[in-house]
Legacy VTK file of the C-alpha trace (Angstrom):
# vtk DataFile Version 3.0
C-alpha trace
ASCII
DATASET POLYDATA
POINTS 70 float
89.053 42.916 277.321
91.143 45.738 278.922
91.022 49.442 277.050
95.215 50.575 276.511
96.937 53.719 275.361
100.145 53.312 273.697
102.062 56.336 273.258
104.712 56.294 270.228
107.487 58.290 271.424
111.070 59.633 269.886
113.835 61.592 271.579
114.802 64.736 269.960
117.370 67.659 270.120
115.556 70.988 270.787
116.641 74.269 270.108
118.683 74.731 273.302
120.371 71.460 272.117
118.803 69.540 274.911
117.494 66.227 274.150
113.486 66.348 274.610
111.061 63.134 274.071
107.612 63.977 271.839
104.923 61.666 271.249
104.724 60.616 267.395
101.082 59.770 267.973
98.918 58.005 270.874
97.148 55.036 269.958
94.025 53.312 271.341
93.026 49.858 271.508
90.963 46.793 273.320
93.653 44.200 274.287
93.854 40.949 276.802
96.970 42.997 277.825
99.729 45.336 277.874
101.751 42.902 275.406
98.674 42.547 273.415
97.798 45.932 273.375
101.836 46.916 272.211
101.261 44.446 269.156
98.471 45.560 267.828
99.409 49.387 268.892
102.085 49.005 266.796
100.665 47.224 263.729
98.160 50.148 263.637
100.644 52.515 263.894
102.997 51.222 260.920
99.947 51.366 258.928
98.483 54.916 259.836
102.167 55.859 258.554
102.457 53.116 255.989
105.803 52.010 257.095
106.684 47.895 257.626
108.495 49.085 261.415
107.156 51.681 264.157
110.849 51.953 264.944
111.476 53.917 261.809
109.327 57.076 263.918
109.556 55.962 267.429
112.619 55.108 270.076
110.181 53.023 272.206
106.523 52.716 272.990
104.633 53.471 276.602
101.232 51.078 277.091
98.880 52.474 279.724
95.554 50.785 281.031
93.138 53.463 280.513
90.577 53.126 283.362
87.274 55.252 282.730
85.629 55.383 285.521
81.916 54.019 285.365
LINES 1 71
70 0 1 2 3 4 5 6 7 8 9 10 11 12 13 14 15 16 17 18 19 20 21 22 23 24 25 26 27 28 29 30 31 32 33 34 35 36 37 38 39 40 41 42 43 44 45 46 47 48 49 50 51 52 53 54 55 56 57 58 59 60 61 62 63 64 65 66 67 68 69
């Protein structure tokens, strides 16, 4: 199994009323892959906030392998 961070992220207006993206929280988890890893990202994430959809805090969701070197 691969390691993954998923990123939960929403756009926002700022101050300046410029539209800014901020990470709702970073998530990480053991997956087969990046599809794998975006499921169960997400189910962890709807219940850290107990919500039934992500998309209620989040515009879209960014998987990354996370590679530690050895």
């Amino acid at each position: 199994m691969a390691h993954f961070t998923v990123r939960f992220l929403k756009n926002v207006i700022g101050d300046q009323g410029k539209s800014c993206e901020v990470c709702q929280r970073t998530v990480d988890v053991d997956a087969r892959d990046a599809d794998e890893a975006a499921s169960l990202a997400q189910q962890q994430f709807c219940e850290l906030r107990e919500i039934g959809d992500w998309s209620l805090h989040a515009d879209r969701i960014e998987v990354q392998p996370a590679d530690f070197p050895s």
